[in-house]
Backbone and ligand atoms as CSV (ligand in chain L), in Angstrom:
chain,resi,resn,atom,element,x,y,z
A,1,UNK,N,N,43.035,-21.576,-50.863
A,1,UNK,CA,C,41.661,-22.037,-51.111
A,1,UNK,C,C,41.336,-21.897,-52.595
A,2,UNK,N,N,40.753,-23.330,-53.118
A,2,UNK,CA,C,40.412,-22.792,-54.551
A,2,UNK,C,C,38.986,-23.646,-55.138
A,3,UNK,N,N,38.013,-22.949,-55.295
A,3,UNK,CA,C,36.679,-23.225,-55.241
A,3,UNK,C,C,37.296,-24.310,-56.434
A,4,UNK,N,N,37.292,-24.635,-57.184
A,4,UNK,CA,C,37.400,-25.040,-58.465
A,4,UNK,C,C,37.717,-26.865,-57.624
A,5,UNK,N,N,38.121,-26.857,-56.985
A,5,UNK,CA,C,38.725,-28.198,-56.241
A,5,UNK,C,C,37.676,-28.613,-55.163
A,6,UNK,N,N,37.028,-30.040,-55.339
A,6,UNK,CA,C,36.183,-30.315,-53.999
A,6,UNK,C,C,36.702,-31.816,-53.657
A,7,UNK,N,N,35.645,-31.610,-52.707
A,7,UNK,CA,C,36.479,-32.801,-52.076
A,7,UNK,C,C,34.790,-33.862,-51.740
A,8,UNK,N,N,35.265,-35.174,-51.428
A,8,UNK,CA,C,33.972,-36.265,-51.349
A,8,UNK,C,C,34.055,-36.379,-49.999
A,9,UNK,N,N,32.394,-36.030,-49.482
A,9,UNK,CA,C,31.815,-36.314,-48.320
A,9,UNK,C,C,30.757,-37.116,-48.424
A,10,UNK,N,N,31.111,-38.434,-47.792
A,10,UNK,CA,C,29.670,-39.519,-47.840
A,10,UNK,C,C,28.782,-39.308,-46.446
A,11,UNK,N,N,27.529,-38.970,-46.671
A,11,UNK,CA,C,26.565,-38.667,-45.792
A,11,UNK,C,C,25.818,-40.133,-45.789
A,12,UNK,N,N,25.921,-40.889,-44.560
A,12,UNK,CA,C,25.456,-42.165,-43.893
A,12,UNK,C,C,24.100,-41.914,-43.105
A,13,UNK,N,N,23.333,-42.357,-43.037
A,13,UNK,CA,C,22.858,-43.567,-43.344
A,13,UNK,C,C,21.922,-43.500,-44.951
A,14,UNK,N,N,21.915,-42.871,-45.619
A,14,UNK,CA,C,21.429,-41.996,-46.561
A,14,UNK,C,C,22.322,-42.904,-48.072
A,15,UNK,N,N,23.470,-42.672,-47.835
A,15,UNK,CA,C,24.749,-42.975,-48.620
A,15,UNK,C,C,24.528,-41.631,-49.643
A,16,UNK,N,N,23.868,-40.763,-49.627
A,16,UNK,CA,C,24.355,-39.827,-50.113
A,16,UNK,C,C,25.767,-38.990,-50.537
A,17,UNK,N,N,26.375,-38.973,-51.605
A,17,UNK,CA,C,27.628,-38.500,-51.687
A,17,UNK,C,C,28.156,-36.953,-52.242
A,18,UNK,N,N,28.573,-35.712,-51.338
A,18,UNK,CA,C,28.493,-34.785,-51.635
A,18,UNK,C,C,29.565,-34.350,-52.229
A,19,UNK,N,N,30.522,-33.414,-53.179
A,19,UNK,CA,C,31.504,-32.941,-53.547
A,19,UNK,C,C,31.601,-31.560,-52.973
A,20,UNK,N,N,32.092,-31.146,-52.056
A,20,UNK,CA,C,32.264,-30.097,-51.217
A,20,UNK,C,C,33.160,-28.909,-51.813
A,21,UNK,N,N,33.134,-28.090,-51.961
A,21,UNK,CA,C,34.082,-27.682,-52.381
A,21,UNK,C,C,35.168,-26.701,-51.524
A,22,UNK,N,N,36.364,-26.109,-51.698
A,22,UNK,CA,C,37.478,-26.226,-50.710
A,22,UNK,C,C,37.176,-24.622,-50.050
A,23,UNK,N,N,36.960,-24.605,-48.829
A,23,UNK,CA,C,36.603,-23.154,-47.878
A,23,UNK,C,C,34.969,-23.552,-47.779
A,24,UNK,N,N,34.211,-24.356,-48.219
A,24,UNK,CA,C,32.849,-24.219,-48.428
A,24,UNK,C,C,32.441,-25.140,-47.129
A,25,UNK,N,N,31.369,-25.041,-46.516
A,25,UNK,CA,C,31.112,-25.555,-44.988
A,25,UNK,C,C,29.783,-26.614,-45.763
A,26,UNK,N,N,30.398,-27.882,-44.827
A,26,UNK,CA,C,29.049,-29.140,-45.059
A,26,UNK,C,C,27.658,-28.770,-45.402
A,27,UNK,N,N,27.038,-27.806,-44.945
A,27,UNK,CA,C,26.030,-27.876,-45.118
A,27,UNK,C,C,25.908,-26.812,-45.722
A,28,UNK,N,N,26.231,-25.754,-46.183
A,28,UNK,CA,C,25.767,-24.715,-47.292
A,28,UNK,C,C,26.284,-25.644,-49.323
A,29,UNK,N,N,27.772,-26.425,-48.449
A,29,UNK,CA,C,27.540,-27.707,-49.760
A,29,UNK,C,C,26.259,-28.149,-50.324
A,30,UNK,N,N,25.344,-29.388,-49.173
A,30,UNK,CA,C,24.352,-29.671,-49.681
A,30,UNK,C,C,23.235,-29.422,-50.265
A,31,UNK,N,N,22.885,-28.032,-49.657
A,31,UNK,CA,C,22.079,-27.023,-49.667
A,31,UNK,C,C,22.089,-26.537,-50.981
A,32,UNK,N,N,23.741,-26.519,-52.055
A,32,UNK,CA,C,24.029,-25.788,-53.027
A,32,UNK,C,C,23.780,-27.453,-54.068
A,33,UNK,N,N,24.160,-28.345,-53.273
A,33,UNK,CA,C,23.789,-29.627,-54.446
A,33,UNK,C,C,22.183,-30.219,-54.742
A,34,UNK,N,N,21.500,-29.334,-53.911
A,34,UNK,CA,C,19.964,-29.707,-53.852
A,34,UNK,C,C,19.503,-30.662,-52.787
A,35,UNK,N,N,20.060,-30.688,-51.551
A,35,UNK,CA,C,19.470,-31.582,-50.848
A,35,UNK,C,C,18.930,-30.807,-49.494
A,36,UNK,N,N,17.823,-31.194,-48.381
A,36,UNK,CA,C,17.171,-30.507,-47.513
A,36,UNK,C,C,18.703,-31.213,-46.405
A,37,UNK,N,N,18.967,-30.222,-45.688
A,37,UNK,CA,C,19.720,-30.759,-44.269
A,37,UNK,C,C,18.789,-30.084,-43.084
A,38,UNK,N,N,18.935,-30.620,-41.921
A,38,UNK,CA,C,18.031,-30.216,-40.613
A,38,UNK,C,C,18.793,-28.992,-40.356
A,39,UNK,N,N,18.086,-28.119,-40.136
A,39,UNK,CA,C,18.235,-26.787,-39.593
A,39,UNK,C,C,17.321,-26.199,-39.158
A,40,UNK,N,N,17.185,-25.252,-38.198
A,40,UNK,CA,C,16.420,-24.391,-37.660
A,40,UNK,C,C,16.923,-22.936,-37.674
A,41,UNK,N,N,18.541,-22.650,-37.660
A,41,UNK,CA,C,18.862,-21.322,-37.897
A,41,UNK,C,C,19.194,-20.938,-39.297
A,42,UNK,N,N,19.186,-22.109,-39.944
A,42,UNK,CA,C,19.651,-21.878,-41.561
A,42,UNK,C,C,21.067,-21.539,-41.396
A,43,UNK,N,N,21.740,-21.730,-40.982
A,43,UNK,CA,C,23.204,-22.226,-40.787
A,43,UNK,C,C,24.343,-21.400,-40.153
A,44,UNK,N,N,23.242,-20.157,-39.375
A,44,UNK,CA,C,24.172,-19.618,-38.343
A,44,UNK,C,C,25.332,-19.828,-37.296
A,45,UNK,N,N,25.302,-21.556,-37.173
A,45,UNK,CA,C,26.022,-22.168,-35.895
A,45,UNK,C,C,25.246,-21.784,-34.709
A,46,UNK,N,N,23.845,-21.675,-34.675
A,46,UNK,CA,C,23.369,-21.315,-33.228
A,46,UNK,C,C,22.249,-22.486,-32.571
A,47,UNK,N,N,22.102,-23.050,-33.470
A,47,UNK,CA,C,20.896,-24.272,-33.475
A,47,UNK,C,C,21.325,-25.255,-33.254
A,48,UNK,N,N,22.009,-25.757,-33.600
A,48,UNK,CA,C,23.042,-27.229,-33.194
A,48,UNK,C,C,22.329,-28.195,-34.200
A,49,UNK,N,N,21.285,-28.129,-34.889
A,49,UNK,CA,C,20.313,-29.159,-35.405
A,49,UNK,C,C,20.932,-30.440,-36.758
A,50,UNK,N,N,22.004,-29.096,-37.037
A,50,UNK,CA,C,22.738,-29.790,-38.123
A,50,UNK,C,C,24.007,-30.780,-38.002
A,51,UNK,N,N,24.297,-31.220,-36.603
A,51,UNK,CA,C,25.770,-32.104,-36.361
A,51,UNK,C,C,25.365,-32.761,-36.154
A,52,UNK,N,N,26.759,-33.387,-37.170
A,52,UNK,CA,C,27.142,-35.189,-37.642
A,52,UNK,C,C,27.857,-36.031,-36.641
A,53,UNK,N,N,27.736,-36.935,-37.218
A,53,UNK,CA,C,28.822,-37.611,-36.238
A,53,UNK,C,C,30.495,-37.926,-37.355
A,54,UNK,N,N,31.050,-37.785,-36.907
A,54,UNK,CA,C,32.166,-37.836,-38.429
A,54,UNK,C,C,32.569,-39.852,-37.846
A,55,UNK,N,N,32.956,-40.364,-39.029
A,55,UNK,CA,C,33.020,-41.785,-39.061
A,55,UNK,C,C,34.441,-41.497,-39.389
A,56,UNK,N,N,34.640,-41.578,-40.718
A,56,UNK,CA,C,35.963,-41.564,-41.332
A,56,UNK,C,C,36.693,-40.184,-41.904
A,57,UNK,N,N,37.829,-39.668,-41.775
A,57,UNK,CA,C,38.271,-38.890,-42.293
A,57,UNK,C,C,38.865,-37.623,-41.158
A,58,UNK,N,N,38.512,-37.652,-40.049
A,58,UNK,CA,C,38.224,-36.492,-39.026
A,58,UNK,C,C,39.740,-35.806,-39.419
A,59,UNK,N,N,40.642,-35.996,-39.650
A,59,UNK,CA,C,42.268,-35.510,-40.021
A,59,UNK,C,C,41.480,-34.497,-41.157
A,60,UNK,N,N,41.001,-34.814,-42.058
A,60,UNK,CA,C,40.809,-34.016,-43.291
A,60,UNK,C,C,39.712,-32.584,-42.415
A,61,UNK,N,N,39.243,-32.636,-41.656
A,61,UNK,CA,C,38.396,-31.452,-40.965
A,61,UNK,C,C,38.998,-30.307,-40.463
A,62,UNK,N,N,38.547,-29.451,-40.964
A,62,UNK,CA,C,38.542,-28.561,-40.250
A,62,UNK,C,C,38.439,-27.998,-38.391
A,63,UNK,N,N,39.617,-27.272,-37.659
A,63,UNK,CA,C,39.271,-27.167,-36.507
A,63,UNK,C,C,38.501,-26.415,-36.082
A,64,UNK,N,N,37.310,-26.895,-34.675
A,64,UNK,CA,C,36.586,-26.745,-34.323
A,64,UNK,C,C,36.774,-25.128,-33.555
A,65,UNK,N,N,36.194,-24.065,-34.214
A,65,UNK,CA,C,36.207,-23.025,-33.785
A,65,UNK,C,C,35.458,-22.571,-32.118
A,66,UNK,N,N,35.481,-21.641,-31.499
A,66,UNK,CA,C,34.864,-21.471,-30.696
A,66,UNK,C,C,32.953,-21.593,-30.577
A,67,UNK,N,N,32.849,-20.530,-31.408
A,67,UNK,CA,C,30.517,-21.069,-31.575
A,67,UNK,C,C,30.897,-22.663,-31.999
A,68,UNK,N,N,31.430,-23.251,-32.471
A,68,UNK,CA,C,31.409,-24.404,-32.622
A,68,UNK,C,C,31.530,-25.211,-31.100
A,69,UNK,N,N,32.141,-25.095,-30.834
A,69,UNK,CA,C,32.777,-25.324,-29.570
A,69,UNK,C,C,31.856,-25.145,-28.519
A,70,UNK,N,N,31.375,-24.305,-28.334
A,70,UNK,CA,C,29.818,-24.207,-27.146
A,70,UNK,C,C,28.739,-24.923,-27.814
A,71,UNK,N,N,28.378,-24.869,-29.176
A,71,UNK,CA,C,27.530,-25.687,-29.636
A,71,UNK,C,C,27.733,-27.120,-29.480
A,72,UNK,N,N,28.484,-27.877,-29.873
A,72,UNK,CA,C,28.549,-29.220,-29.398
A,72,UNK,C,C,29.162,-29.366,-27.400
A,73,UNK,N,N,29.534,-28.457,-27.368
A,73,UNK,CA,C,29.365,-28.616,-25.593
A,73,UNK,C,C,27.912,-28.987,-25.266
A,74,UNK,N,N,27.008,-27.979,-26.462
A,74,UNK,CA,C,25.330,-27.794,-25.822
A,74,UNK,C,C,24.880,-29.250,-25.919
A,75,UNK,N,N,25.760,-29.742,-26.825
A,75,UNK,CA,C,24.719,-31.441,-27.263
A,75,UNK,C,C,24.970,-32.321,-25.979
A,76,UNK,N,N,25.993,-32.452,-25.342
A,76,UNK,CA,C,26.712,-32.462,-24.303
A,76,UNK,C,C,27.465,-34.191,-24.937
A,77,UNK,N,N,28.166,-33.111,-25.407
A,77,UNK,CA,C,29.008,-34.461,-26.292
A,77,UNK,C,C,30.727,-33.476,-26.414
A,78,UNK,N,N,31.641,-34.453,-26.339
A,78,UNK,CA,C,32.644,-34.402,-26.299
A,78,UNK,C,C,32.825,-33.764,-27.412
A,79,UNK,N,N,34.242,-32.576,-26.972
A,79,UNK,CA,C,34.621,-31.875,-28.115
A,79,UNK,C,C,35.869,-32.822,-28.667
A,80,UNK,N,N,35.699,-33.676,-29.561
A,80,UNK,CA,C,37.076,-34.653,-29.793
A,80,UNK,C,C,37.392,-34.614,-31.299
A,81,UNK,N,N,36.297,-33.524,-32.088
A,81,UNK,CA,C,36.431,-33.591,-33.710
A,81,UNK,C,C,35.398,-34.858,-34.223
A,82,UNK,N,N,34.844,-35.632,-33.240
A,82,UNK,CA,C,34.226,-36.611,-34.082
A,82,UNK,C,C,32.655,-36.225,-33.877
A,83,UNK,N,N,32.026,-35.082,-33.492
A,83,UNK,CA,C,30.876,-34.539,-33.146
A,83,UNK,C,C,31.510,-33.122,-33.686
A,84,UNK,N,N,30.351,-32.897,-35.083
A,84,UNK,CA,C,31.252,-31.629,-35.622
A,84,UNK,C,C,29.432,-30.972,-36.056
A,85,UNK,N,N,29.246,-29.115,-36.663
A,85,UNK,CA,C,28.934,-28.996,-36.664
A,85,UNK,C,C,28.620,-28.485,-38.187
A,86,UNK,N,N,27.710,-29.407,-38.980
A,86,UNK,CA,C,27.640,-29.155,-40.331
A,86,UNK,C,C,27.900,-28.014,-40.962
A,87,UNK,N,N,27.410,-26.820,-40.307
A,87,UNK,CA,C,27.510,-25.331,-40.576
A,87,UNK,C,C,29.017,-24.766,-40.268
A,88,UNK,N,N,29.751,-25.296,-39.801
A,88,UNK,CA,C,30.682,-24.868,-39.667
A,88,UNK,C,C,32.090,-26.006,-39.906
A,89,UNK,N,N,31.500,-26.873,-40.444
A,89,UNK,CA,C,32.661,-27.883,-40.732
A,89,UNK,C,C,33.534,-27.939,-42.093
A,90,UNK,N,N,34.208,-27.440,-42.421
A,90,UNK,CA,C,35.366,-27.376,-43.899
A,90,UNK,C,C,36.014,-28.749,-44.170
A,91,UNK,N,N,36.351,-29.213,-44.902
A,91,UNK,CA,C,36.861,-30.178,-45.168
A,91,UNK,C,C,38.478,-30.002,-46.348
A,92,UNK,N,N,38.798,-30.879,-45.925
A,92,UNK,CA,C,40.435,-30.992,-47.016
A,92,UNK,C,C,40.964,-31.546,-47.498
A,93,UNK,N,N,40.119,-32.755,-47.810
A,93,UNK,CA,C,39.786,-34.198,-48.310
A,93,UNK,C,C,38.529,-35.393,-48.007
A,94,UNK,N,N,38.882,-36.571,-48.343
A,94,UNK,CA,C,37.321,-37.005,-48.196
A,94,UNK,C,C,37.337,-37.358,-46.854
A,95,UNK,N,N,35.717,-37.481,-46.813
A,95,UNK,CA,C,35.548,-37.663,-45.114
A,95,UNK,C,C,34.328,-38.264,-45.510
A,96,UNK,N,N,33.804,-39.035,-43.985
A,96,UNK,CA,C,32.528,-39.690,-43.984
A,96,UNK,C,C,31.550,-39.238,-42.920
A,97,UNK,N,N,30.219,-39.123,-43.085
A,97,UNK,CA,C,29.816,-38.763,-41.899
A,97,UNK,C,C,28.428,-39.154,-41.618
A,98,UNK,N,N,27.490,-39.252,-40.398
A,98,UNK,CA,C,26.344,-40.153,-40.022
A,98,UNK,C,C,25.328,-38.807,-40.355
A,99,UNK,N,N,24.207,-38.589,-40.495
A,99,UNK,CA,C,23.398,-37.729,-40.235
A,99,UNK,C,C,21.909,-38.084,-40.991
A,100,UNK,N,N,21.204,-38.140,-40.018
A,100,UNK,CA,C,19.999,-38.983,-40.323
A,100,UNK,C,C,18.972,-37.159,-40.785
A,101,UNK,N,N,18.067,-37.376,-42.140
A,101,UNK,CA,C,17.047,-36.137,-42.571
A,101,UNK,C,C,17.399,-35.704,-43.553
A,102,UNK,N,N,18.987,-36.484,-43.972
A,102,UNK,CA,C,19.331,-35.513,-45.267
A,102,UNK,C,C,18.909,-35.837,-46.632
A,103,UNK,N,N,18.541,-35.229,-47.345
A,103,UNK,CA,C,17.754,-36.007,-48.702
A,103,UNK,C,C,17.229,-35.404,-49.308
A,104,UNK,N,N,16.833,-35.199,-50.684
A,104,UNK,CA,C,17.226,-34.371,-52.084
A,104,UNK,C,C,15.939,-33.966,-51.785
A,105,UNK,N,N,16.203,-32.358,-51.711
A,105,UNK,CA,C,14.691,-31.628,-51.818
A,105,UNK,C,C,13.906,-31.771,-53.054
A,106,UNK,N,N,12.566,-31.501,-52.308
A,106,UNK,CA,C,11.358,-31.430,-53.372
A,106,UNK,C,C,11.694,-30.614,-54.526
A,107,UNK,N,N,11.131,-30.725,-55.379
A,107,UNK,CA,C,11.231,-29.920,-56.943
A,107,UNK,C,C,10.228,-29.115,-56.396
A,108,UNK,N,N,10.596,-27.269,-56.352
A,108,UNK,CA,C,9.690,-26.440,-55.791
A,108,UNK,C,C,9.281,-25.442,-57.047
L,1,LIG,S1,S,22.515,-25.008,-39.063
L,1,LIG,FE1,FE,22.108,-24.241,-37.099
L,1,LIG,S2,S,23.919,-24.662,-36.032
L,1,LIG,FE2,FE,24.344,-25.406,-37.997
């Protein structure tokens, strides 16, 4: 793992484009590039609020751990890698993914 190296995640329908960096999970990414993502646990993996749908790339993902794994059971969506859970998703190259709310926070 080497922070110094990221990788491109396009967030759809948005076209937002994130540079992730390598061990770093989807959504503490965006969070660190300035943008609001849906959450309710702030990125425990217990809320489910934050999963994508992955379009392109699902090879480059990270596997779906167990809290991952009951969490998208909860959505009641197939565990197949293409229903992943922002908070817990790594990446290892570029990938694409759907997620409707995401978008550059307010200047606070
Ligand atoms: S932010 Fe709550 S499960 Fe991912």
């Amino acid at each position: 793992m080497d922070e110094r190296v990221t990788h491109r995640v396009a967030v759809g329908p948005s076209g937002i484009e994130l540079d992730v960096r390598d061990g770093e999970d989807l959504f503490t990414a965006a969070r660190r590039l300035g943008y609001h993502w849906p959450t309710v646990c702030g990125g425990k993996g217990t809320c489910r609020t934050c999963f994508v749908q992955v379009e392109e790339g699902a090879e480059n993902c990270s596997p779906v751990g167990p809290l991952e794994r009951e969490g998208i059971e909860s959505l009641r969506r197939p565990v197949d890698g293409l229903t992943r859970l922002a908070c817990r998703l790594r990446v290892e190259g570029p990938v694409t993914v759907t997620k409707r709310g995401v978008r550059r926070r307010m200047q606070e």
